[in-house]
Backbone bond lengths (Angstrom), bond angles and torsions (degrees), N, CA, C in turn:
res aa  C-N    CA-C-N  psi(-1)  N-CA   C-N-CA  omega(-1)  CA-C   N-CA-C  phi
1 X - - - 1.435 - - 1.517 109.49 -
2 X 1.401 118.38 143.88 1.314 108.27 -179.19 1.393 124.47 -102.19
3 X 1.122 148.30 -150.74 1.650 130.14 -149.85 1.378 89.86 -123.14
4 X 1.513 132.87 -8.35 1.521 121.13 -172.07 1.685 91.26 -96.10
5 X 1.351 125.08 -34.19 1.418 135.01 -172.01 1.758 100.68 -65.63
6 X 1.440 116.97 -68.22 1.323 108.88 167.55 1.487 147.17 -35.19
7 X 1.601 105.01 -51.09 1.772 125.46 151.16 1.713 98.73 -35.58
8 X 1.332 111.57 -64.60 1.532 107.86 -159.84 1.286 98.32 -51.12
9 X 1.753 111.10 -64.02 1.584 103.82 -167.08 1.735 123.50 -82.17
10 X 1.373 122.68 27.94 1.183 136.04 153.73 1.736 108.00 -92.91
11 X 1.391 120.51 -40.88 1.283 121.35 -175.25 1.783 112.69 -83.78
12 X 1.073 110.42 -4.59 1.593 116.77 171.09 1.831 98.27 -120.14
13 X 0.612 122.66 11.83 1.636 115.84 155.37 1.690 108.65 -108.62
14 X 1.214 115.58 -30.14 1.684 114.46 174.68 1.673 101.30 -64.20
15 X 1.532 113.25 -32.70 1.547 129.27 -168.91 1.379 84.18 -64.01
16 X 1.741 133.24 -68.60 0.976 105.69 -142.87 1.695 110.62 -93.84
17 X 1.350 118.83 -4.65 1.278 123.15 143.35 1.641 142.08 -6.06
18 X 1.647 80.46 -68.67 1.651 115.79 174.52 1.582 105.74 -67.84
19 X 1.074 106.63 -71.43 1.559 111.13 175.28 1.591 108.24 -39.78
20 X 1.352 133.74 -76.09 1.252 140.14 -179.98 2.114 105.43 -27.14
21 X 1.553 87.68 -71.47 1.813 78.74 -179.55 1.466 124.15 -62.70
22 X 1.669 116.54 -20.76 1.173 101.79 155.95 1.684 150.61 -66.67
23 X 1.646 91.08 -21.90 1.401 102.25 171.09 1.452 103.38 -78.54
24 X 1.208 122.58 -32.13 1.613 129.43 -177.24 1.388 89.04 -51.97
25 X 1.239 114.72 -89.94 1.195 118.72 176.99 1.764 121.60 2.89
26 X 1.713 103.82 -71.14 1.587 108.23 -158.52 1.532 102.72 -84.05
27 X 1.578 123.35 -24.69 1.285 129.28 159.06 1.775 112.43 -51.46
28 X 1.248 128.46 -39.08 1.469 119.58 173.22 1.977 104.36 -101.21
29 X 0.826 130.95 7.69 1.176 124.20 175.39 1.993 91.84 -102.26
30 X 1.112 121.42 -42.62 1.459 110.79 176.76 1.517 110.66 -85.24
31 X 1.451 134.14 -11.37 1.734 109.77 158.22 1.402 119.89 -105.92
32 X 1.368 104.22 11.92 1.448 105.89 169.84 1.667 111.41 -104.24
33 X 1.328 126.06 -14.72 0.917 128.66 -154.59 1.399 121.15 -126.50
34 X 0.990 106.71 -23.56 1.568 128.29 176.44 1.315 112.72 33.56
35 X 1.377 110.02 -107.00 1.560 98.48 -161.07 2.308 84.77 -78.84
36 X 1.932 79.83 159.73 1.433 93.96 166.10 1.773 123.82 -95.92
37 X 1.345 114.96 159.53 1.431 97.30 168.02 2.020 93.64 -167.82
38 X 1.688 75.25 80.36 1.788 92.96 161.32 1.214 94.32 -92.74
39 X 1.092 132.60 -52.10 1.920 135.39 -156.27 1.682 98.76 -49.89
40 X 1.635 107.75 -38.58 1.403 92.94 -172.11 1.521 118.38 -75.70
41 X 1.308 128.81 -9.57 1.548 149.42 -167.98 1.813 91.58 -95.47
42 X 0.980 111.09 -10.35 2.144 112.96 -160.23 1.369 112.69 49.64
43 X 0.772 134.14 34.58 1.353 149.38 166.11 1.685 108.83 -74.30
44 X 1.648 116.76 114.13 0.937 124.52 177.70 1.443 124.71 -60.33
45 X 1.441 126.78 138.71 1.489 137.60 -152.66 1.652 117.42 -135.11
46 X 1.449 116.90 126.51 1.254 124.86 163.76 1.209 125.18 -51.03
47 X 1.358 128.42 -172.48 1.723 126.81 -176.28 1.404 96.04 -80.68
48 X 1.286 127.13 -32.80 1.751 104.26 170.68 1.513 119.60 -76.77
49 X 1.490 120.32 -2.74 0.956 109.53 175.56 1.672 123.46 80.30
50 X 1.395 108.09 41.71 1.179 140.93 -169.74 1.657 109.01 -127.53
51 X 1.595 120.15 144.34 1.132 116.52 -148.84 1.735 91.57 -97.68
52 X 1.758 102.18 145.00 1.724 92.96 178.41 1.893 106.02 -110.48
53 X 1.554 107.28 92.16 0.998 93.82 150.45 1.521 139.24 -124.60
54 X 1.147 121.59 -151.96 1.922 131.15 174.31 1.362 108.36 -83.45
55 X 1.277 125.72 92.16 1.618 118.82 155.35 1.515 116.24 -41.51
56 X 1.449 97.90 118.67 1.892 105.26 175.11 1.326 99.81 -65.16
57 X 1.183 130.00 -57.45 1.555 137.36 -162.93 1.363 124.61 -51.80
58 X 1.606 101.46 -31.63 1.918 107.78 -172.36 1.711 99.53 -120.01
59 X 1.344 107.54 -27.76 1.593 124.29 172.45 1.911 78.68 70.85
60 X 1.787 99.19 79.38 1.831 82.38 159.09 1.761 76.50 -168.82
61 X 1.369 109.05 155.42 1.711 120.70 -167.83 1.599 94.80 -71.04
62 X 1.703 121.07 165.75 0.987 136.81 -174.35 1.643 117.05 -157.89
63 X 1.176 126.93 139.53 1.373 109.15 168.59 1.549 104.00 -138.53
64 X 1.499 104.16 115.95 1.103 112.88 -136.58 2.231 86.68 -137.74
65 X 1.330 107.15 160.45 1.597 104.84 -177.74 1.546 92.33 -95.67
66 X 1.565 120.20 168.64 1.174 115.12 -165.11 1.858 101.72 -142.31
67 X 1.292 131.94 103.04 1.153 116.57 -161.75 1.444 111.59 -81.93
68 X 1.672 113.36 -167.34 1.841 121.01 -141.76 1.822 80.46 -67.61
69 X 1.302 125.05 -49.36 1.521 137.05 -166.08 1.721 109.15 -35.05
70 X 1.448 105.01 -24.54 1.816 115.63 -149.56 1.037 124.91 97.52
71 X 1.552 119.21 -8.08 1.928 115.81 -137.57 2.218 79.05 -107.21
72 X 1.398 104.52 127.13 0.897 120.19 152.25 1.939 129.23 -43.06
73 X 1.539 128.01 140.54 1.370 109.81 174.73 1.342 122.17 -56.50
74 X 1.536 121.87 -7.59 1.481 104.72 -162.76 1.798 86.00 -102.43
75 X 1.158 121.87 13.41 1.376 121.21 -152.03 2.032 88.24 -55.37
76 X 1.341 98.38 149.32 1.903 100.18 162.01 1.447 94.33 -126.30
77 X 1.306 115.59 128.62 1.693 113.88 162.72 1.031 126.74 -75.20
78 X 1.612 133.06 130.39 1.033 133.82 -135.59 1.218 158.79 101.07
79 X 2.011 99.05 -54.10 1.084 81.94 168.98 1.941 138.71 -109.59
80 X 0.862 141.71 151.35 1.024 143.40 -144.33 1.836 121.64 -48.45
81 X 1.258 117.30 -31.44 1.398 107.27 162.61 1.376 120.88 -96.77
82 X 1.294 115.35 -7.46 1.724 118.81 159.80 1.481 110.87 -57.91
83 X 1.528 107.46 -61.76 1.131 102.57 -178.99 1.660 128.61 -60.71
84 X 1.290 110.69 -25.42 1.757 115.66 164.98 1.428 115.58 -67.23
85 X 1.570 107.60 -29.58 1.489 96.81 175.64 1.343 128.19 -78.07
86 X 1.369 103.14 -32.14 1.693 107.28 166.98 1.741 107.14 -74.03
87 X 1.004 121.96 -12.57 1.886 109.39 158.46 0.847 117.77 -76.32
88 X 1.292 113.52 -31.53 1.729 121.93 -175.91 1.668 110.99 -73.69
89 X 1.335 110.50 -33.07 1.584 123.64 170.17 1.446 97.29 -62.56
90 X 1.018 132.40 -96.16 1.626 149.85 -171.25 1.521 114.02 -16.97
91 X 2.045 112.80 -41.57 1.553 119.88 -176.34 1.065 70.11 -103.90
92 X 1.506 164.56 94.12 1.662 140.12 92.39 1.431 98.01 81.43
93 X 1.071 146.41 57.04 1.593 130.27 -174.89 1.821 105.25 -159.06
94 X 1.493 100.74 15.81 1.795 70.93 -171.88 1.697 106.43 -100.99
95 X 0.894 110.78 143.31 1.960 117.16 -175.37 1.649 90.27 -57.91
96 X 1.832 79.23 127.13 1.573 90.78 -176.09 2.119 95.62 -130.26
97 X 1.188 99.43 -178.76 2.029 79.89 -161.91 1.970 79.88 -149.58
């Protein structure tokens, strides 16, 4: 195989990578999450209606649904900037873009 053939099929398997965890993604963010409620936090929202803010944890934007609790979908319990970000959701304060 030659090295332009390989690139391709390393760069369309990372493609379908990406794709895969993203559907992973919206498949457990919609049966875990059901209804959304950024609107009630005022937290600004995409055309699905998903909240756009700054992950503290990875420091990279997200637009993500946010349940009745505050706690964002990517929320992890426990650990320490998850849990500031869903306080930070709840008092009105979390950097939103």
């Amino acid at each position: 195989m030659g090295d332009r053939l390989r690139r391709v099929l390393r760069q369309q398997a990372r493609k379908a990578g990406r794709e895969y965890a993203r559907s992973k993604r919206a498949y457990h963010e919609g049966r875990e999450w059901g209804e959304n409620h950024a609107d009630e936090f005022d937290l600004p929202t995409d055309d699905e209606d998903r909240a756009r803010i700054v992950c503290r944890r990875y420091a990279e934007k997200r637009r993500v649904a946010v349940n009745a609790d505050g706690e964002p979908a990517c929320f992890e319990a426990g650990h320490p900037d998850c849990d500031g970000c869903a306080e930070d959701v709840r008092e009105g304060r979390v950097q939103t873009w």
